[in-house]
C-alpha positions in Angstrom: 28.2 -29.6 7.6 28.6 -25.9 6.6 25.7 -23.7 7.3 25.6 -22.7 3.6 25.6 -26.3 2.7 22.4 -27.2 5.1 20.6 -24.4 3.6 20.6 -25.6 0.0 19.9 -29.1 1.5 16.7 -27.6 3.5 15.3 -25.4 0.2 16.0 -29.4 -1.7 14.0 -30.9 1.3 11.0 -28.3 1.3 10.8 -28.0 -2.5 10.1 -31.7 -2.6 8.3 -31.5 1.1 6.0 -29.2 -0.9 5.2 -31.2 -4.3 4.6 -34.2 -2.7 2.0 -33.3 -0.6 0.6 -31.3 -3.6 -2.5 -29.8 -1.7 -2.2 -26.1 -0.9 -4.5 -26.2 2.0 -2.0 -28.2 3.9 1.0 -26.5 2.3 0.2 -22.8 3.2 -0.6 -23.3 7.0 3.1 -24.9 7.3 4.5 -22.3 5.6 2.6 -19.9 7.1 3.7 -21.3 10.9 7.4 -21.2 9.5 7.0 -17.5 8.9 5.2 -17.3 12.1 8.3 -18.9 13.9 10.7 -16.6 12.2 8.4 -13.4 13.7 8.4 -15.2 17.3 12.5 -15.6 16.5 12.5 -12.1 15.5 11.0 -11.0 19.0 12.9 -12.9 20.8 16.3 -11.9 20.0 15.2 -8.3 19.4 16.4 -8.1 16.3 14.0 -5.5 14.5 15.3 -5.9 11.2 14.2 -10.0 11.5 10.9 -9.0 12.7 9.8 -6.5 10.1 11.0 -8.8 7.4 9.3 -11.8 8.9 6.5 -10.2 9.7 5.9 -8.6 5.9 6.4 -11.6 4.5 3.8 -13.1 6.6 1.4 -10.4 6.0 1.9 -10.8 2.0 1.8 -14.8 2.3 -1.6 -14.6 5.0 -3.7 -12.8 3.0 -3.2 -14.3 0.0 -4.1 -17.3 2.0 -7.0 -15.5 3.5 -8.1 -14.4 -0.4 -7.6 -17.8 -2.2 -7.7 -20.6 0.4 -10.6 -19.1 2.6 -12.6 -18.8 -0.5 -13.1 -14.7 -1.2 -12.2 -15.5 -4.6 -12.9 -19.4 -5.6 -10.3 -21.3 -7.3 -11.8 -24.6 -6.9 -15.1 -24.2 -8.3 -15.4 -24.8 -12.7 -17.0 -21.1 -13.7 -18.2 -20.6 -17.1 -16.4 -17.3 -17.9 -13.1 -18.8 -17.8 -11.5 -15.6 -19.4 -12.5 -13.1 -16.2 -12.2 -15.7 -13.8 -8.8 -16.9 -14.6 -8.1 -12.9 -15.2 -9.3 -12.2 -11.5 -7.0 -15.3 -9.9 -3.6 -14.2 -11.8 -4.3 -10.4 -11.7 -4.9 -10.2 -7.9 -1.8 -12.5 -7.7 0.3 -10.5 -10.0 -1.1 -7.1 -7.8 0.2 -8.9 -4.2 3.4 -9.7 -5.6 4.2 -6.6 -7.4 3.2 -5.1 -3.8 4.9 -7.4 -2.3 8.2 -6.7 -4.5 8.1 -2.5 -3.7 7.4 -3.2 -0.2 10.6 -5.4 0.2 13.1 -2.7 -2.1 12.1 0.1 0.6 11.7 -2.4 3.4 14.2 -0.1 5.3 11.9 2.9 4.7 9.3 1.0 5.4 10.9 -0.2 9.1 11.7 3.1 10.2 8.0 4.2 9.2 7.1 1.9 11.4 9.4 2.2 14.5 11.8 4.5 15.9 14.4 1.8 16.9 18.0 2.7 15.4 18.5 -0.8 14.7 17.1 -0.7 11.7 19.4 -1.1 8.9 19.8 -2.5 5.3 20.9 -6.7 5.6 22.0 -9.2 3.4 18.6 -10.3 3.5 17.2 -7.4 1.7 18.6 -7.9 -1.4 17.0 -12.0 -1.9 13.6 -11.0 -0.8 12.1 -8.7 -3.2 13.8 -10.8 -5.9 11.6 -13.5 -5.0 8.7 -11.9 -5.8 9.8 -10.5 -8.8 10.0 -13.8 -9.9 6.9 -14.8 -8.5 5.4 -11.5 -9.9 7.0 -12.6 -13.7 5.4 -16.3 -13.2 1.7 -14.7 -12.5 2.0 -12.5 -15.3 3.0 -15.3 -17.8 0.0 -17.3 -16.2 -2.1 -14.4 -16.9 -1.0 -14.1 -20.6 -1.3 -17.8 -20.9 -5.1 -17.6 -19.5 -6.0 -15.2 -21.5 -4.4 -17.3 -25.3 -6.3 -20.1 -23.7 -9.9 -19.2 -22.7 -10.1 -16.0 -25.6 -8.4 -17.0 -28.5 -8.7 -20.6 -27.8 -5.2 -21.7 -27.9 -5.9 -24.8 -25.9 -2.6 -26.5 -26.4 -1.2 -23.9 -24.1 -0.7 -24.8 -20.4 2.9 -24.7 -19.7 2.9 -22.3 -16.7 -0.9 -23.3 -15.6 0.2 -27.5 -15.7 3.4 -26.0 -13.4 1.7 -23.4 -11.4 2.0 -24.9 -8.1 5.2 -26.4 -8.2 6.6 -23.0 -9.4 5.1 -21.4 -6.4 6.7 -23.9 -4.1 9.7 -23.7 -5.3 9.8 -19.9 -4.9 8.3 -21.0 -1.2 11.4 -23.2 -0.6 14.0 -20.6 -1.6 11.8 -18.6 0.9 11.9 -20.4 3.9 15.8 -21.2 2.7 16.1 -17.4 2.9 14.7 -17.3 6.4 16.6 -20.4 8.0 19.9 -18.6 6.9 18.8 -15.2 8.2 17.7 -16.8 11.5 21.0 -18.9 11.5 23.3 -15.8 10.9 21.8 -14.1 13.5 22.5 -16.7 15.9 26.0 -17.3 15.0 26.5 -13.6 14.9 24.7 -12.4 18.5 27.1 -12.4 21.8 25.8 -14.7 24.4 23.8 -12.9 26.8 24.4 -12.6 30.3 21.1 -14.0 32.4 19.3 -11.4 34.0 19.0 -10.8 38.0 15.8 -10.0 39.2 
């Protein structure tokens, strides 16, 4: 099987992974552990460019778990102020993802801000990333119009992006992890074996 054609198989797989279990409590901390094992991968091999990405897009993805799932700002609970509540959940979704977005188009900048290794350099990889989020970034802000036609002008017959919401996000989580497995797959195929070391 090519590699290219076991990627779109895995993003198939983890989109409907994803859906079915349909609870983002158990969701996030696999995904979460996936971008985890893409940092550790990163290490491991040295590759700094791996790393950094990994380890931004864990960042991004940990504390909007940290925000949402940990309860700093409730999702779960009914409120009666629909209109600022529903503002606060989209808008602080649309801010991480529009940070998210930036972060990713200068990720290079952002590397050698952070370390003086010459490694760093621009990868395939760079250019799927941010366009994730801008996605992800267009679906908040549709949710955000949406919330707002619904709870203050009382359009109630529109749901279309709340009713899809989550599997929207999982899909864009799929594509994600789909992104990573060929990055980590790539680097594989493309790093020399390495001779073992003599203490």
């Amino acid at each position: 099987m090519k590699v290219s054609h076991l990627i779109v198989l895995s993003i198939f797989a983890l989109a409907f992974f994803y859906i079915q279990i349909w609870n983002h409590e158990v969701v996030a901390p696999i995904f979460l552990t996936l971008l985890c094992s893409s940092v550790m991968y990163g290490m491991y091999s040295r590759d700094i460019n791996i790393t950094h990405i990994s380890l931004i897009l864990l960042f991004i993805h940990a504390l909007e778990y940290v925000i949402f799932v940990m309860g700093i700002i409730d999702i779960l609970t009914p409120v009666e102020d629909q209109l600022i509540h529903g503002t606060l959940v989209f808008g602080v979704q649309l801010i991480i993802s529009l940070c998210a977005f930036f972060i990713l188009v200068f990720r290079v900048q952002v590397s050698r801000f952070l370390s003086n290794s010459k490694n760093i350099k621009l990868t395939y990889f760079d250019g799927i990333f941010h366009w994730l989020f801008l996605l992800l970034s267009v679906i908040n802000l549709l949710a955000l119009i949406e919330n707002i036609l619904w709870s203050y002008f009382g359009l109630k017959s529109i749901t279309f992006i709340y009713d899809s919401f989550e599997p929207l996000n999982y899909i864009i989580w799929s594509l994600t992890c789909g992104a990573i497995l060929a990055m980590i797959i790539i680097s594989v195929k493309s790093s020399p074996p390495q001779e073992p070391e003599i203490s």
